[in-house]
Structures are given as structure tokens and as C-alpha cells.
Residue frames as a rotation matrix with the C-alpha (Angstrom) as fourth column:
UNK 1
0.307 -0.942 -0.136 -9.97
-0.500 -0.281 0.819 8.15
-0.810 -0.184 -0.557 2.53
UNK 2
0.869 -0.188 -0.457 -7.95
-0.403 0.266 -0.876 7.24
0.286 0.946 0.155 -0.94
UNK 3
0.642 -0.700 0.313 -6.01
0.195 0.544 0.816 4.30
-0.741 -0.464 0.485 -0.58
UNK 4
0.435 -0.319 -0.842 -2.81
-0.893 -0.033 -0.449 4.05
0.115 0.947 -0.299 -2.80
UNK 5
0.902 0.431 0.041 -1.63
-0.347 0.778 -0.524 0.78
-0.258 0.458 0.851 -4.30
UNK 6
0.062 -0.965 -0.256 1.68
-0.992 -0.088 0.093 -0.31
-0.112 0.248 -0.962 -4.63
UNK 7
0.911 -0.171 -0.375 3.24
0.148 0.985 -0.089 -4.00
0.384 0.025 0.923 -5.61
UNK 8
0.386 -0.784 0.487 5.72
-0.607 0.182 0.773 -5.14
-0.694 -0.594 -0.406 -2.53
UNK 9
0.676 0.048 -0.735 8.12
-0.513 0.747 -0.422 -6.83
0.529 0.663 0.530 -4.71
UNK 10
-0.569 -0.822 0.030 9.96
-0.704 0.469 -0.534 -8.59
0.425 -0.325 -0.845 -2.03
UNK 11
-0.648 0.420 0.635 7.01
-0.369 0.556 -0.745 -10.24
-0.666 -0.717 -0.206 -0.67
UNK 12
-0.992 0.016 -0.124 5.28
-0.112 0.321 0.940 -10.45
0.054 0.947 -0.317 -3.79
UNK 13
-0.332 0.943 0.013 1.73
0.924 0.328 -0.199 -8.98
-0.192 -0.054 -0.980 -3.02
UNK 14
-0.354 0.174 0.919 -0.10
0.176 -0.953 0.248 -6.09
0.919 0.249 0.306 -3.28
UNK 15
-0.655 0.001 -0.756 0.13
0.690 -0.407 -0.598 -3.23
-0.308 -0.913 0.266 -0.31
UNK 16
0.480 0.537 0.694 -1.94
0.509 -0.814 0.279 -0.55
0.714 0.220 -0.664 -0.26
UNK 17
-0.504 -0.157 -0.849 -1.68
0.861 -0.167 -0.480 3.12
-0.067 -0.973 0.220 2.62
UNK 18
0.142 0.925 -0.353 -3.45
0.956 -0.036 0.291 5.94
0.257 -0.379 -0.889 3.72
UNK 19
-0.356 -0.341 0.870 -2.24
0.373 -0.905 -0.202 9.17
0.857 0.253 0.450 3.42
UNK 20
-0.322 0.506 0.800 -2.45
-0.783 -0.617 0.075 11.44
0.532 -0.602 0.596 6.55
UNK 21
0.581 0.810 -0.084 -4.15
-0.363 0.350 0.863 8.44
0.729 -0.471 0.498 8.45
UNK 22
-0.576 -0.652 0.493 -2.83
-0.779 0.256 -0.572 7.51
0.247 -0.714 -0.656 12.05
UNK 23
0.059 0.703 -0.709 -3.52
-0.224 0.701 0.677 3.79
0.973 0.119 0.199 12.81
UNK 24
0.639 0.722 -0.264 -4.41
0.056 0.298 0.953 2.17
0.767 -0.624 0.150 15.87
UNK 25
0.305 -0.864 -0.402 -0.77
0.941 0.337 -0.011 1.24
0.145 -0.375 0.916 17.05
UNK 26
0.398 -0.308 -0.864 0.07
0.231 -0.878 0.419 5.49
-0.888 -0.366 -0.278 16.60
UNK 27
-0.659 -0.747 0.091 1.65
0.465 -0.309 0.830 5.28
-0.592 0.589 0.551 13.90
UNK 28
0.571 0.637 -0.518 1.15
-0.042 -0.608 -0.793 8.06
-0.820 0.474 -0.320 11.22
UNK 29
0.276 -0.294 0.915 1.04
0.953 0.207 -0.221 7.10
-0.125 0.933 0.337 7.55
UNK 30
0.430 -0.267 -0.862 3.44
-0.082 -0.963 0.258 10.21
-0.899 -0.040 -0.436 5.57
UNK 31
0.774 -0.236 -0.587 5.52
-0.616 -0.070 -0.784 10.57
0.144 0.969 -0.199 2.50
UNK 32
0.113 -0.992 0.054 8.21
-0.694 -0.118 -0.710 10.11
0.711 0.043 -0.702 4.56
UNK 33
-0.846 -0.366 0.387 7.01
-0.531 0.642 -0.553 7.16
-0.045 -0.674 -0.738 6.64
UNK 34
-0.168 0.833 -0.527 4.56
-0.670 0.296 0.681 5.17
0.723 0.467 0.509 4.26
UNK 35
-0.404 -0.024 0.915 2.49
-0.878 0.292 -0.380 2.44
-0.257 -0.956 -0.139 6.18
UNK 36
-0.095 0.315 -0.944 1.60
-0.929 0.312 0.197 -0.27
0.357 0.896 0.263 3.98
UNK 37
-0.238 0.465 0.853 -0.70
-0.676 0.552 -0.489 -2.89
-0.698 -0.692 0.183 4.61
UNK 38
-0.999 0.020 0.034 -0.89
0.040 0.485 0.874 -6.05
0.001 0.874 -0.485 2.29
UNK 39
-0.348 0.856 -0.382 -3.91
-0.829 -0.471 -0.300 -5.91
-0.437 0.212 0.874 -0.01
UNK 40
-0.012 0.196 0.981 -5.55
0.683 0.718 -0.135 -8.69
-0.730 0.668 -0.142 -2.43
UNK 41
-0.980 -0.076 0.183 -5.39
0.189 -0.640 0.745 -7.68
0.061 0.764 0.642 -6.35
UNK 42
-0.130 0.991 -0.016 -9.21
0.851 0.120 0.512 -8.03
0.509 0.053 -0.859 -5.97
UNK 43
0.057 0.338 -0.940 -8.86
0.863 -0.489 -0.124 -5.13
-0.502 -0.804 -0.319 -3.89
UNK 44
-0.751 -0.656 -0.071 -7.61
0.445 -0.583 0.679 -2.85
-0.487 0.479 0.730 -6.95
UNK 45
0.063 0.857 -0.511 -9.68
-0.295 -0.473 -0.830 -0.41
-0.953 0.203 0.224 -8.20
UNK 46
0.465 0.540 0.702 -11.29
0.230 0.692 -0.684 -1.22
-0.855 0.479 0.197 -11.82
UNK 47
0.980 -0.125 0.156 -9.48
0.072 -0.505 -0.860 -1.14
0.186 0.854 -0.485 -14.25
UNK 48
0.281 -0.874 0.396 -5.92
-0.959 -0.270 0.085 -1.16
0.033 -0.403 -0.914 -12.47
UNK 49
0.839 -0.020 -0.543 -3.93
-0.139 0.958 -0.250 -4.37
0.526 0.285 0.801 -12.74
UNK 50
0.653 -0.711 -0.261 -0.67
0.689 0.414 0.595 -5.91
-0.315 -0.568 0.760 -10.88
UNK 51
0.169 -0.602 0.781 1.23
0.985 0.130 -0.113 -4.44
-0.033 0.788 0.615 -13.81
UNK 52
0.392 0.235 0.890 0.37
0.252 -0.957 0.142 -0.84
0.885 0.168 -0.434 -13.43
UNK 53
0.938 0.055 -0.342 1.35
0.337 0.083 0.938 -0.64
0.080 -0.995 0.060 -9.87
UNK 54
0.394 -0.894 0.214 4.78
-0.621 -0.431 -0.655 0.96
0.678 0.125 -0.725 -8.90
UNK 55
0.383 -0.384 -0.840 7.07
0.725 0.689 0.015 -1.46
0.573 -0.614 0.542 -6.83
UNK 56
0.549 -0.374 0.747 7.99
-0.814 -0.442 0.377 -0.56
0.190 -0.815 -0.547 -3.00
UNK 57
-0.153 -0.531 -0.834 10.11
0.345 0.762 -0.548 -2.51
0.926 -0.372 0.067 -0.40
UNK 58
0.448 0.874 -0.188 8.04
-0.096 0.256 0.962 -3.58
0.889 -0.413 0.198 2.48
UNK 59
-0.801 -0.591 0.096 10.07
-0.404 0.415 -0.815 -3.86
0.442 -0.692 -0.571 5.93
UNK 60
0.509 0.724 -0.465 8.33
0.171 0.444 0.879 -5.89
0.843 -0.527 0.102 8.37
């Protein structure tokens, strides 16, 4: 599955989600109801930095 990458700038980390994937709790990741799970930048694929990233807002 292809994660995508996003910088949470209210929490200041990188998130990542799962297209199409339904996680444990039920919930199903969509366009229209992303599920974003904090990442490390170390998790970024090569070549991809902080900077490149598009900014979301995370609810908790």
C-alpha cells in the first residue's frame, strides 16, 4: 500500500495515510475522510524532505 506524506503544521510533525485502507478501529481512510497517522521524517521516502511536503490540519 502507498503511503502519502503530509506535514501537520499544527502539531509540527510529519503524518502520513493510506488510501482505501480501513484500520483496526473501522475507520476508512478516503479523500473525503483522510486518516493520518504521525510519521518520523526518517520515514520519508528518498529523496523527499520536510519542505516538499504539503501542509494538512490534524484533528485529534
Amino acid at each position: 500500500m502507498d503511503r502519502i506524506y503530509a506535514w501537520d503544521h499544527k502539531h509540527e510533525r510529519v503524518v502520513y495515510r493510506i488510501p482505501g485502507h480501513t484500520h483496526k478501529n473501522g475507520r476508512e481512510d478516503s479523500d473525503l475522510s483522510p486518516v493520518w497517522l504521525p510519521a518520523q521524517p526518517e520515514d520519508l521516502p528518498e529523496g523527499v524532505g520536510i519542505d516538499d511536503l504539503r501542509k494538512v490540519d490534524v484533528q485529534e
